[in-house]
BALOTOR-596002 format. One record per residue (C-alpha): residue in three letters; x negated, y negated, z negated. Coordinates in steps of 0.1 Angstrom, whole numbers, padded with zeros to 4 digits, always signed. Each point is the difference from the previous one (the first is absolute). Last residue first. Example, Ala and Ser with C-alpha at 12.3 -4.5 7.8 and 13.67 -1.06 7.14 Angstrom:
SER-0137+0011-0071ALA+0014+0034-0007
***
This chain:
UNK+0169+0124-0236UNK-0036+0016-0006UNK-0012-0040-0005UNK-0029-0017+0022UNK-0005-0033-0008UNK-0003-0029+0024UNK+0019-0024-0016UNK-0005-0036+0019UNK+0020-0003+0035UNK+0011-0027+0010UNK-0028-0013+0023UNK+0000+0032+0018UNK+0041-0001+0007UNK-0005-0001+0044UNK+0003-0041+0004UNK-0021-0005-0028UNK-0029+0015+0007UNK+0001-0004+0038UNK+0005-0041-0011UNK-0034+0006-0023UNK-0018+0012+0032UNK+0008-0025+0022UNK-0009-0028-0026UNK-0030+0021-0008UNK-0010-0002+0042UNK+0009-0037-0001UNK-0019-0013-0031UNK-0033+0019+0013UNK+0003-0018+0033UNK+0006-0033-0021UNK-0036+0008-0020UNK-0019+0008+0038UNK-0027+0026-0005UNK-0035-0012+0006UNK+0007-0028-0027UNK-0023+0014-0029UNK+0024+0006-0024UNK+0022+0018+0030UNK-0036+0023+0005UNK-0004+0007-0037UNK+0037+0013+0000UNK-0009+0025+0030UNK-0033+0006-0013UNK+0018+0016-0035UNK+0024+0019+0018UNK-0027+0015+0027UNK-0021+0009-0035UNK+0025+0022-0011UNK+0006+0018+0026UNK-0035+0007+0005UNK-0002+0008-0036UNK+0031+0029+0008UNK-0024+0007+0030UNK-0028+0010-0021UNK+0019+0017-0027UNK+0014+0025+0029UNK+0033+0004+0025UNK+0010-0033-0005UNK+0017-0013+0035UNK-0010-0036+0011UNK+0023-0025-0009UNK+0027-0007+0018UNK+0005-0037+0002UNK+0030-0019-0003UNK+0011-0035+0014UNK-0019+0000+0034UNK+0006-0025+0021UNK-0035-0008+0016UNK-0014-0019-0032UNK+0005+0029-0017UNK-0018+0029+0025UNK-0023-0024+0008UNK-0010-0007-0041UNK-0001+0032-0007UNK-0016+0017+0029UNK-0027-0027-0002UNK-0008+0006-0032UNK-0003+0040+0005UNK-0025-0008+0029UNK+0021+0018+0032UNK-0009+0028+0027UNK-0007+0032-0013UNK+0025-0010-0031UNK+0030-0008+0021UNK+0003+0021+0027UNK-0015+0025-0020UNK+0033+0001-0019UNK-0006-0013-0041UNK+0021-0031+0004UNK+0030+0022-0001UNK+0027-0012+0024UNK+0009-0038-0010UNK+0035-0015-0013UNK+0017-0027+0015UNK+0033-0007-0027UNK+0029-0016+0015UNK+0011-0032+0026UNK-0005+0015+0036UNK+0009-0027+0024UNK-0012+0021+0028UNK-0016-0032+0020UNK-0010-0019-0036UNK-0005+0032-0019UNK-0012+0025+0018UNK-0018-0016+0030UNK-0012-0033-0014UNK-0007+0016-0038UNK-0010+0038+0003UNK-0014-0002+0036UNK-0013-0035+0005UNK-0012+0006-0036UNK-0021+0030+0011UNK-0018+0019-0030UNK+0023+0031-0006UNK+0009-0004+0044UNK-0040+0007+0003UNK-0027-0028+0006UNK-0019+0010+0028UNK-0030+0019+0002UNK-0035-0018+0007UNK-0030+0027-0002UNK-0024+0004-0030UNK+0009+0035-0004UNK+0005+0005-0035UNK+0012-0035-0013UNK+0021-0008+0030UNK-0006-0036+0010UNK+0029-0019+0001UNK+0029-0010+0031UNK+0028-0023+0003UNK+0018+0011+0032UNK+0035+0009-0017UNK+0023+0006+0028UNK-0017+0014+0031UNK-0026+0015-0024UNK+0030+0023-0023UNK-0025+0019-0024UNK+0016+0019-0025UNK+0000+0004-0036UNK+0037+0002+0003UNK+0020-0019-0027UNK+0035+0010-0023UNK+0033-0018+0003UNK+0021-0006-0032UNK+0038-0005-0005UNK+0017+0000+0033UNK+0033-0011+0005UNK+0014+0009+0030UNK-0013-0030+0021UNK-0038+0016-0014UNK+0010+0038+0009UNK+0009-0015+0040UNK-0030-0022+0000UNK-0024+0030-0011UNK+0018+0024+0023UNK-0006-0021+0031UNK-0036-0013-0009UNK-0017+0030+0017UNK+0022+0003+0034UNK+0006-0034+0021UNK-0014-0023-0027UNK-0035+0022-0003UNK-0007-0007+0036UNK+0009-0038-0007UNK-0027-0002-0023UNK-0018+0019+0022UNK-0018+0028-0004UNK-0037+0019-0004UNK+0009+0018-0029UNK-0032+0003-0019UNK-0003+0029-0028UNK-0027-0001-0023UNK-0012+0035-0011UNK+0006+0026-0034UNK+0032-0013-0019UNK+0007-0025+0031UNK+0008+0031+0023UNK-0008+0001+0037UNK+0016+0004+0032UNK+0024-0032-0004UNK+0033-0005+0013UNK+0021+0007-0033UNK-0015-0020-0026UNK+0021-0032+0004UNK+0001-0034-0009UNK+0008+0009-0030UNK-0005+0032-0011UNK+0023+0007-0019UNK+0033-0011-0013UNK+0006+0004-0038UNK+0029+0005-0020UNK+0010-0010-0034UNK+0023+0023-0017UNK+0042+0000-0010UNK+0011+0029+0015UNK+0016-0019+0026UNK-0031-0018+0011UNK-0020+0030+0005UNK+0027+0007+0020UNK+0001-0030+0016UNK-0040+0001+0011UNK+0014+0037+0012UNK+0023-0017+0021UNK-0020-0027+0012UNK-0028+0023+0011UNK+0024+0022+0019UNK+0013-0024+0018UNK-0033-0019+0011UNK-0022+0030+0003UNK+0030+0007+0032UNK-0003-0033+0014UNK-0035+0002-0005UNK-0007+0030+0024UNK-0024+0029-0011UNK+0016+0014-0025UNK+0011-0003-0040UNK-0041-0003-0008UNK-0017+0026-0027UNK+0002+0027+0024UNK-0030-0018+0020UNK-0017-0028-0023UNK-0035+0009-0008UNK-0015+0018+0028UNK+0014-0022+0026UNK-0010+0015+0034UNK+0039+0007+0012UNK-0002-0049+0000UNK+0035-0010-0001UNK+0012+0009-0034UNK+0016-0030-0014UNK-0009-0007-0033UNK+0034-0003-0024UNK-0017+0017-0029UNK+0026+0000-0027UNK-0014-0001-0025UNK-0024-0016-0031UNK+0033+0011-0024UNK+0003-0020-0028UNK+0019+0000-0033UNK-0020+0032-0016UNK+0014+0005-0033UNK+0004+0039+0003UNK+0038-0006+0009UNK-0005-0022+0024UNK-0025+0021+0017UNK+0030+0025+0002UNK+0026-0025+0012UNK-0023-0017+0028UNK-0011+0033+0010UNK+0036+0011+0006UNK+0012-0029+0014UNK-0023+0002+0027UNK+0008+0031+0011UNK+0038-0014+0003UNK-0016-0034+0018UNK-0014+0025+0027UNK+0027+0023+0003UNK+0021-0031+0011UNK-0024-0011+0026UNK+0013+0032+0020UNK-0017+0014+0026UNK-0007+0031-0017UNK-0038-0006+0018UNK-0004-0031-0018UNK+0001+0019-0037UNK-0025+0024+0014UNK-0021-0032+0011UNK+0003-0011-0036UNK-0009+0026-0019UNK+0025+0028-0016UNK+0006+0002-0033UNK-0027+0000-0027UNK+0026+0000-0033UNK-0014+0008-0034UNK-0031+0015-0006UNK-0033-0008+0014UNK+0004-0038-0001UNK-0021-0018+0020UNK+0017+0007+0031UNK-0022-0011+0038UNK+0012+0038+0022UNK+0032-0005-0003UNK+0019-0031-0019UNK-0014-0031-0004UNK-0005-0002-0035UNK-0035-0022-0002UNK+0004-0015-0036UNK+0009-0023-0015UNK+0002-0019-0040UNK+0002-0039+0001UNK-0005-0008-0035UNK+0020-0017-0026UNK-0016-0032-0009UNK-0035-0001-0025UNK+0000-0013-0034UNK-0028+0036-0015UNK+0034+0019-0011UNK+0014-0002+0037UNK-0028+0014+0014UNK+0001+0028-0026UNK+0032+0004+0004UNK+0003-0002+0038UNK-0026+0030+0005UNK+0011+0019-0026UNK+0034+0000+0012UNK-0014+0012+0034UNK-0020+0025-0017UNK+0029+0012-0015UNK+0023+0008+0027UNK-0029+0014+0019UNK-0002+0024-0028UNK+0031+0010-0007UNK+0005+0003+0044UNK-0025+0021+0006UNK-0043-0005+0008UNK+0004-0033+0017UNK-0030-0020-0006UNK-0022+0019+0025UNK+0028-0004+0023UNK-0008-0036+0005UNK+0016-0029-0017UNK-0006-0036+0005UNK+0001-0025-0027UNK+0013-0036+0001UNK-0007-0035-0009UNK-0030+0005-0021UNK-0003-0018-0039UNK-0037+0009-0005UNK-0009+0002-0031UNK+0026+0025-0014UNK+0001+0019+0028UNK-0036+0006+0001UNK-0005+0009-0038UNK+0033+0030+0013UNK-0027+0008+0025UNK-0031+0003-0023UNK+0023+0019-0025UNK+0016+0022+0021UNK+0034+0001+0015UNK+0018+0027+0008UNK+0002+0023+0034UNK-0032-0010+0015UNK-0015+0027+0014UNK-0035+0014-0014UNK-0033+0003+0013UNK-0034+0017-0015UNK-0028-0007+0016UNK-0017+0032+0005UNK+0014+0000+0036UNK-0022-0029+0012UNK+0021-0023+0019UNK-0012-0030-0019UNK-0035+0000+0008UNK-0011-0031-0008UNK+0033-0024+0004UNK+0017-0013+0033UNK+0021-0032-0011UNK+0001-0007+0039UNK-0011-0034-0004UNK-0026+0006-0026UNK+0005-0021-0034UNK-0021+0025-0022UNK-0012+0035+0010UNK+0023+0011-0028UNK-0008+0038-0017UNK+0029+0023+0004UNK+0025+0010-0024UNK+0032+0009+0014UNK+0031-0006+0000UNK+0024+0003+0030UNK+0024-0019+0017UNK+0006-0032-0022UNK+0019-0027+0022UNK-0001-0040-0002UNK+0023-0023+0016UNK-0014-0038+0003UNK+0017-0031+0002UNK+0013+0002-0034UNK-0039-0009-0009UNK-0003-0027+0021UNK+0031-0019-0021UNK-0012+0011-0036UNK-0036-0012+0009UNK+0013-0035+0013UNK+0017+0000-0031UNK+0040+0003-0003UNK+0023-0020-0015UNK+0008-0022+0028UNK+0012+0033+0022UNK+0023+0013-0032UNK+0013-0038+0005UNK+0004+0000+0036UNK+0013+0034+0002UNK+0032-0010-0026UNK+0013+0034-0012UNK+0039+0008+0003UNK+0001+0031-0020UNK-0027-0015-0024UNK-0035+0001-0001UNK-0025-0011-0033UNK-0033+0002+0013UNK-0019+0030-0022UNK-0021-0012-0023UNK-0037+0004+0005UNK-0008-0036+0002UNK-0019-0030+0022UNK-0018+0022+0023UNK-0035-0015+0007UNK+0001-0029+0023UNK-0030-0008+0023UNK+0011-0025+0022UNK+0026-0013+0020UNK+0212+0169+0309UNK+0029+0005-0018UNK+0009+0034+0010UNK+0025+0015+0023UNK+0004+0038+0006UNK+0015+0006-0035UNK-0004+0040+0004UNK+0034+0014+0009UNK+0018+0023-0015UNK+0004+0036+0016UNK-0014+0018-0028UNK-0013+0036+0003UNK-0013+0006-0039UNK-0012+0038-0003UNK-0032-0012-0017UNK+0016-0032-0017UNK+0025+0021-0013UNK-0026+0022-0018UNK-0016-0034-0013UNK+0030-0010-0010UNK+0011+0033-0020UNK-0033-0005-0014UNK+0005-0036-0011UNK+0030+0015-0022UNK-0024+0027-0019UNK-0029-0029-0007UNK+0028-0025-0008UNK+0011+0025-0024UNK-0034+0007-0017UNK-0006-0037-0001UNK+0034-0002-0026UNK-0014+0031-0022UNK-0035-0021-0003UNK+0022-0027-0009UNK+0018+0013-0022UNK-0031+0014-0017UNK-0012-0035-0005
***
């Protein structure tokens, strides 16, 4: 362990001589200028599924239960702790009073009981990390091990661990590299710098255990109103999000991590931000071909691993519509919930073959709007293959959590979510496993060597 705390130190003094470079960086390369436009089953055992170095899908697929299959679907996170009385099976999670600043509140930086119980029942796909649960490097280092032990312990398959490292102003971890954000990086004008910054993140979450980066952002940034996006973006013209999203997918890639592109269709022409409105992107499909959908196709033809959803609305393309809980007013189904989106567009015109994962289902654009079973089973049975769970920031929303993994696998026992969909999204996700080392791995102790 301590050499590799002393290893992450180095990376930390070598990306700042690239970050300084990047600052004074002139370059006279060219951006790439082109781009491509069954029933109730309970869980059969505890033990662990035996995997080798050249595992067989099909039969680690066959062996699961329909519980064991929804449940790696899903990527939990635990914020914050705190003890807060449940309102019961609300659709915001909101709890009586759970603000109050007599409550007390704690980060999670090791496991508790209640959430170590969790981890044992549930067998979860991945967890997310936030920078609550990255204190230093010892104990981030730990928890992570913690985190896959205990899983592993209780029969479930090594975990999908991510989190947000983008670079600039989005960095969950408060110590190691932060580096310069991605329009900074577009400014050197230089693609190169990009998949060096990249490399750096990718190595030091490596390092802590953490195989997957939910970056780069590859949104264009065409819309100066965007309150979300903005710095966050490479530019303003796809061509140039394009080669610089690539290159820092690749150097995630080089470093051996799972990267991300988000937000698919794109997040970058809107005036509002999903975490707190609904955004609606009035567009075309072939709108969103000429300039949205250019970096996306250009990152999937170069190999892209996952792609992550926009809880946006898209009317032009996806013109289903539902009843908004809270206002009684027809919205349109957002991109998360859209299979002409996520399965005619993405994959059948894109031919994107990896892992769909979902923004937080806890955004107002989500919860203001949706039924919890109804997000589940649209969300699926439009394309989705993993769902991130709402963030757990008090007891209340950890049960919330909860609760939307066990109605998720009541609702494929009951038919509303489609068994061979199900099959598909763990199939893609056990082939992510294997083809980046997950499925191999099986000791996840922590020694001082």
């Amino acid at each position: 362990m301590k050499n590799r705390i002393a290893k992450m130190s180095f990376i930390v003094l070598m990306s700042l001589v690239i970050t300084f470079g990047l600052t004074a960086c002139v370059s006279t390369k060219q951006q790439a200028a082109t781009a491509t436009q069954s029933g109730t089953e309970e869980k059969a055992s505890e033990e662990p599924l035996t995997i080798s170095n050249e595992t067989d899908i099909e039969s680690i697929l066959g062996g699961m239960t329909l519980e064991d299959k929804v449940e790696q679907m899903m990527i939990i996170n635990y914020r914050i702790w705190k003890e807060v009385p449940d309102e019961g099976d609300s659709n915001t999670g909101k709890t009586i009073d759970n603000t109050s600043s007599e409550i007390p509140a704690q980060n999670v930086t090791e496991l508790n009981d209640s959430i170590r119980a969790d981890l044992q029942e549930h067998h979860y796909g991945g967890v997310i990390l936030f920078a609550e649960n990255c204190r230093d490097t010892e104990q981030t280092l730990n928890l992570v091990a913690d985190v896959q032990k205990t899983n592993a312990e209780a029969g479930g398959l090594p975990m999908i661990i991510a989190a947000d490292q983008e670079g600039g102003r989005v960095a969950r971890l408060g110590f190691g590299t932060t580096g310069a954000g991605n329009m900074a990086l577009a400014a050197t004008g230089d693609p190169d710098n990009a998949r060096a910054m990249a490399a750096i993140y990718g190595e030091e979450l490596g390092l802590l255990g953490i195989n997957t980066d939910f970056a780069p952002v590859i949104d264009v940034n065409n819309n100066p109103n965007n309150p979300v996006i903005g710095d966050r973006s490479f530019s303003d013209t796809p061509e140039a999000v394009a080669a610089f999203g690539a290159a820092y997918m690749e150097g995630l890639h080089d470093a051996g991590t799972i990267a991300t592109l988000k937000h698919f269709p794109g997040h970058g022409n809107t005036d509002t931000d999903s975490h707190t409105g609904f955004p609606r992107i009035d567009a075309s499909l072939q709108e969103l071909k000429e300039c949205e959908l250019i970096p996306f196709q250009y990152a999937i033809d170069a190999g892209a691993d996952m792609v992550m959803t926009a809880h946006i609305q898209y009317p032009q393309i996806e013109k289903e519509t539902y009843t908004s809980i809270s206002t009684g007013e027809e919205v349109n189904l957002p991109a998360t919930m859209s299979r002409t989106i996520l399965t005619d567009i993405l994959r059948d015109e894109m031919g994107f073959q990896g892992v769909v994962v979902t923004d937080a289902l806890d955004m107002a654009s989500i919860t203001e709007n949706f039924e919890t079973e109804d997000t589940l089973a649209l969300a699926i049975n439009a394309g989705a293959d993993m769902l991130l769970l709402p963030c757990v920031k008090d007891t209340a929303l950890f049960d919330k959590a909860r609760r939307m993994t066990d109605t998720a696998v009541r609702l494929a026992e009951e038919g509303r979510i489609d068994a061979e969909r199900i099959d598909e999204s763990v199939r893609r996700i056990l082939t992510l496993k294997q083809k980046n080392g997950l499925l191999d791995q099986k000791d996840y102790t922590v020694t001082e060597e």
